[in-house]
C-alpha positions as CSV (number, residue, x, y, z in Angstrom):
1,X,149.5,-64.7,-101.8
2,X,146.7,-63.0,-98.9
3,X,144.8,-60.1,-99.9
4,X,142.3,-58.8,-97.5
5,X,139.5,-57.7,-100.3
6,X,138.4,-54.8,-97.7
7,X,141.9,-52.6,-97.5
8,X,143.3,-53.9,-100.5
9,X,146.6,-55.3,-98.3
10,X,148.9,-57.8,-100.3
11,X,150.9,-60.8,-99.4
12,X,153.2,-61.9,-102.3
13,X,156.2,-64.7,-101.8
14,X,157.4,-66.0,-105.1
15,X,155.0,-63.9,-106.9
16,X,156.8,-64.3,-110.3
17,X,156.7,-68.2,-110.4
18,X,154.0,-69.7,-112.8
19,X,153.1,-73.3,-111.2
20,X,150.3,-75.8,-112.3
21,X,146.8,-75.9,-111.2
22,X,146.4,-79.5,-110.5
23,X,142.4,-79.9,-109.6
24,X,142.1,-76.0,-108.7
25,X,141.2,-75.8,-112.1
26,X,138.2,-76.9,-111.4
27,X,137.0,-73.8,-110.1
28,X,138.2,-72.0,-113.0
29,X,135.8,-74.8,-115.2
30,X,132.4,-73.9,-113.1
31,X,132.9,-69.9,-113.5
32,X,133.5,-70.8,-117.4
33,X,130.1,-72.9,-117.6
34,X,128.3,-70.5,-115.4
35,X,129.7,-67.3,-117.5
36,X,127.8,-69.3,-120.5
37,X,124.7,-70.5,-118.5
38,X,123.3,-69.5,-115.2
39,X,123.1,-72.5,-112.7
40,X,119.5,-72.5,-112.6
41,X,118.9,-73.2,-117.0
42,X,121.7,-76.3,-116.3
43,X,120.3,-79.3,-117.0
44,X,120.3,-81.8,-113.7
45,X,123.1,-83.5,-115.2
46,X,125.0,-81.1,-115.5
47,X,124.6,-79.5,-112.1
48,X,125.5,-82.9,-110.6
49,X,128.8,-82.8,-112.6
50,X,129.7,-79.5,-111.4
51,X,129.0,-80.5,-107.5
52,X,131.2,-83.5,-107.6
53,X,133.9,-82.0,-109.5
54,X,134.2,-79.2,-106.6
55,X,133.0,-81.3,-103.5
56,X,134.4,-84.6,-104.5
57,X,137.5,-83.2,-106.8
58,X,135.9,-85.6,-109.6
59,X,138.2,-85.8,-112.8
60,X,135.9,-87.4,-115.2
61,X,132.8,-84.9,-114.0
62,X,135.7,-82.0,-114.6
63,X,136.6,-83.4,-117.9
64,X,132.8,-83.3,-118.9
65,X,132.2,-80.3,-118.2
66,X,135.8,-79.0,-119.7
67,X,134.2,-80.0,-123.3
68,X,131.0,-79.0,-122.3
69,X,132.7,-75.4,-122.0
70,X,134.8,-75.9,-124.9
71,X,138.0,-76.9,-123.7
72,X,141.2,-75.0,-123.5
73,X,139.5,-72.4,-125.4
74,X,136.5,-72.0,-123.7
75,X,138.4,-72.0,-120.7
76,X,140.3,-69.3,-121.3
77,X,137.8,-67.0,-122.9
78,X,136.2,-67.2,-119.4
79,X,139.6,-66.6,-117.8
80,X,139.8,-63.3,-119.6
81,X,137.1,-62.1,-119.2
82,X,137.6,-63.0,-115.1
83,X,140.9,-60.8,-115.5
84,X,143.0,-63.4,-115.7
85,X,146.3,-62.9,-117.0
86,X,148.9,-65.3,-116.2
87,X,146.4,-69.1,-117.0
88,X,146.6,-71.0,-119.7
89,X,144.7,-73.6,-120.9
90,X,146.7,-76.7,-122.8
91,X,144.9,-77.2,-125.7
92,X,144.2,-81.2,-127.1
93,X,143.8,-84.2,-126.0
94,X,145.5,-85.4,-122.8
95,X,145.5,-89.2,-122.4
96,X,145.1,-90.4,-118.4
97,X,146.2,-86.6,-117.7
98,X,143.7,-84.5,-117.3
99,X,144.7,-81.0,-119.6
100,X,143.2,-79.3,-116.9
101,X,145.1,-80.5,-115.0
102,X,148.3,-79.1,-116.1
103,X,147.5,-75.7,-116.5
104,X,150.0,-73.1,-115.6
105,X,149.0,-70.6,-113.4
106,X,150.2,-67.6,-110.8
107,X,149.0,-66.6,-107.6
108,X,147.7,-63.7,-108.7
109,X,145.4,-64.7,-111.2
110,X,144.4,-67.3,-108.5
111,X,143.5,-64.7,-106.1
112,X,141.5,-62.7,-109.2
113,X,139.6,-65.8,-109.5
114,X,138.4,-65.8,-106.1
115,X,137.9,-62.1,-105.8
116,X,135.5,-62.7,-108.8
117,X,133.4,-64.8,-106.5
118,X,132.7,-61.7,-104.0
119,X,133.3,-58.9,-106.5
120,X,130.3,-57.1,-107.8
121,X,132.6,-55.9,-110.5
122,X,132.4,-59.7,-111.5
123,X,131.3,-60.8,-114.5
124,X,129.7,-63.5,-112.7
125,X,125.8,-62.9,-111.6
126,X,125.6,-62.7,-107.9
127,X,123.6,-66.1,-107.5
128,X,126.0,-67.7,-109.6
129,X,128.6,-66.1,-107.3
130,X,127.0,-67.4,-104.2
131,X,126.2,-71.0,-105.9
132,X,130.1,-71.5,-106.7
133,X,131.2,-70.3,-103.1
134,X,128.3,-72.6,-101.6
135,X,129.8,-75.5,-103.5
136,X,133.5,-74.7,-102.2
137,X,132.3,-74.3,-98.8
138,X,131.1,-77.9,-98.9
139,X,133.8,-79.8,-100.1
140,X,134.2,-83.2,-98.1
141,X,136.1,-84.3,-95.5
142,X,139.6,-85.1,-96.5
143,X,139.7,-83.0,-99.4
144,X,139.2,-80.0,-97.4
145,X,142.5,-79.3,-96.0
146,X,144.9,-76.1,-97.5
147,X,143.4,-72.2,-96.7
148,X,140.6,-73.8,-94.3
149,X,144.1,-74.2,-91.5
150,X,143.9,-70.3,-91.3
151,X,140.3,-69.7,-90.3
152,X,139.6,-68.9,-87.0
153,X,136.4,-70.5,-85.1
154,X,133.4,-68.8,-86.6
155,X,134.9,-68.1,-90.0
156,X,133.4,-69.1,-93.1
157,X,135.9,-71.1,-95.5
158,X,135.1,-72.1,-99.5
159,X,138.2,-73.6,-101.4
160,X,139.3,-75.6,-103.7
161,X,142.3,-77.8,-103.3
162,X,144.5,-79.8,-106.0
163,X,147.0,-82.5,-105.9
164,X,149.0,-84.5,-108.7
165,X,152.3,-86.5,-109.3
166,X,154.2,-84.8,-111.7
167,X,155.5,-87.8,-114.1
168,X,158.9,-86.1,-114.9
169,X,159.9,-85.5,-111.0
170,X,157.8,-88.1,-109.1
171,X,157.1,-85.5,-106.9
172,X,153.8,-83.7,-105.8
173,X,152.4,-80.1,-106.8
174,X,149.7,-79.2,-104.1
175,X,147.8,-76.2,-104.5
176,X,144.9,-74.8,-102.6
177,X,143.2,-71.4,-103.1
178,X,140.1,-70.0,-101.6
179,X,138.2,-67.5,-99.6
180,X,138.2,-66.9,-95.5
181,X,135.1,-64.5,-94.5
182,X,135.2,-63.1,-91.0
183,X,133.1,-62.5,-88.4
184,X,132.9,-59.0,-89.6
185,X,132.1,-60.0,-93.6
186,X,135.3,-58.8,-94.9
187,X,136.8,-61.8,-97.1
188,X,140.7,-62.6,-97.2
189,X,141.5,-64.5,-100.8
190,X,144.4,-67.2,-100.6
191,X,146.4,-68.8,-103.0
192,X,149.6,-71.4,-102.0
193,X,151.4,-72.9,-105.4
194,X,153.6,-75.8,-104.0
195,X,155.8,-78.2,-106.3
196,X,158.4,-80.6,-105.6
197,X,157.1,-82.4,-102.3
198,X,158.0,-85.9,-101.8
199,X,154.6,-87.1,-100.6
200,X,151.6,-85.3,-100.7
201,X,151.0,-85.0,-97.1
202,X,154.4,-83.4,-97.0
203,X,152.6,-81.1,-99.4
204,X,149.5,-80.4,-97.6
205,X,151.7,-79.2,-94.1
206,X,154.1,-77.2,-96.3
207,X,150.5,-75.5,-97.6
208,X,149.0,-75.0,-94.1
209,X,151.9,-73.6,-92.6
210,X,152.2,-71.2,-94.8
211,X,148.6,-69.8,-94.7
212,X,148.8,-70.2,-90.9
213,X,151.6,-67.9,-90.7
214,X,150.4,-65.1,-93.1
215,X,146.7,-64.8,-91.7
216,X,148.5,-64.6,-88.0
217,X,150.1,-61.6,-89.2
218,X,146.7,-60.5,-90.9
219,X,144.2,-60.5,-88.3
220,X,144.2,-62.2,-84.9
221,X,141.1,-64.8,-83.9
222,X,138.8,-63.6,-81.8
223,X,139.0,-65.4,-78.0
């Protein structure tokens, strides 16, 4: 799914399938810690948790700060009140899993998640906004692959990506969601749900293409 946040244009393929999250969950954990605390009252710890769960894709810094928020139900309280309506949470505890992890999710609610991060309707306080977006704009080389194939030169990118071997299929879901801004400041939010690839890099081109083709049909780069 593409939606250009300025005209309200849609994209949808698939728009009915509920897939899991993998580590895009993780974005979905730092707008539930900053709905109960604003970045600047976190304690150091804490805000060093949160930056290498969405730059570095850190499970055990997620899985801190997934009881830090109170777990599945934590986690969704914050995804209601981000308009979510399709994401889950599994409750309990999920041995070398990650629950997080495993959350079931649509495109949609993916794409209300990142229109909460340039909405003023959001719940989220603007800096808190800005902070989470800063973060996803960061994330480090080799992990930030996915939406970031559509931008053109210029553009400014924040995503987050996830990745994981499903232990039923041996196959790979690979997700990435995220925000393109344009020259202009209008902001295109992406979401891409993939399962069933037999490597992950077989994942990641699936996921490119895709966004490569629908943002061609979107806007055209600037020479």
């Amino acid at each position: 799914m593409v939606k250009d946040l300025a005209t309200g244009r849609v994209y949808r393929y698939h728009a009915g399938e509920r897939l899991i999250t993998a580590s895009t969950a993780k974005a979905q954990i730092l707008m539930a810690l900053l709905l109960r605390t604003p970045w600047k009252r976190l304690p150091a710890e804490v805000k060093r948790d949160a930056e290498r769960m969405i730059r570095y894709s850190d499970n055990h810094a997620a899985d801190r700060l997934w009881t830090r928020i109170g777990g599945a139900e934590g986690f969704n309280r914050a995804g209601r009140r981000l308009g979510l309506k399709d994401t889950v949470g599994v409750p309990g505890q999920c041995v070398d899993l990650y629950c997080w992890g495993i959350t079931r999710t649509s495109v949609d609610d993916q794409v209300r998640l990142m229109t909460a991060l340039v909405s003023g309707k959001s719940p989220l306080r603007a800096g808190d906004r800005a902070h989470v977006r800063k973060l996803m704009g960061e994330v480090v080389d080799g992990q930030n692959w996915g939406v970031s194939a559509a931008a053109c030169d210029g553009e400014r990118v924040a995503l987050k990506n996830g990745w994981l071997k499903r232990v039923s299929t041996k196959r790979w879901a690979t997700i990435s969601v995220g925000l393109i801004r344009d020259g202009d400041g209008r902001d295109y939010a992406l979401a891409v749900l993939t399962e069933g690839s037999p490597e992950v890099e077989a994942g990641i081109a699936t996921v490119e293409g895709v966004v490569e083709r629908i943002m061609r049909d979107f806007r055209d780069c600037r020479a």
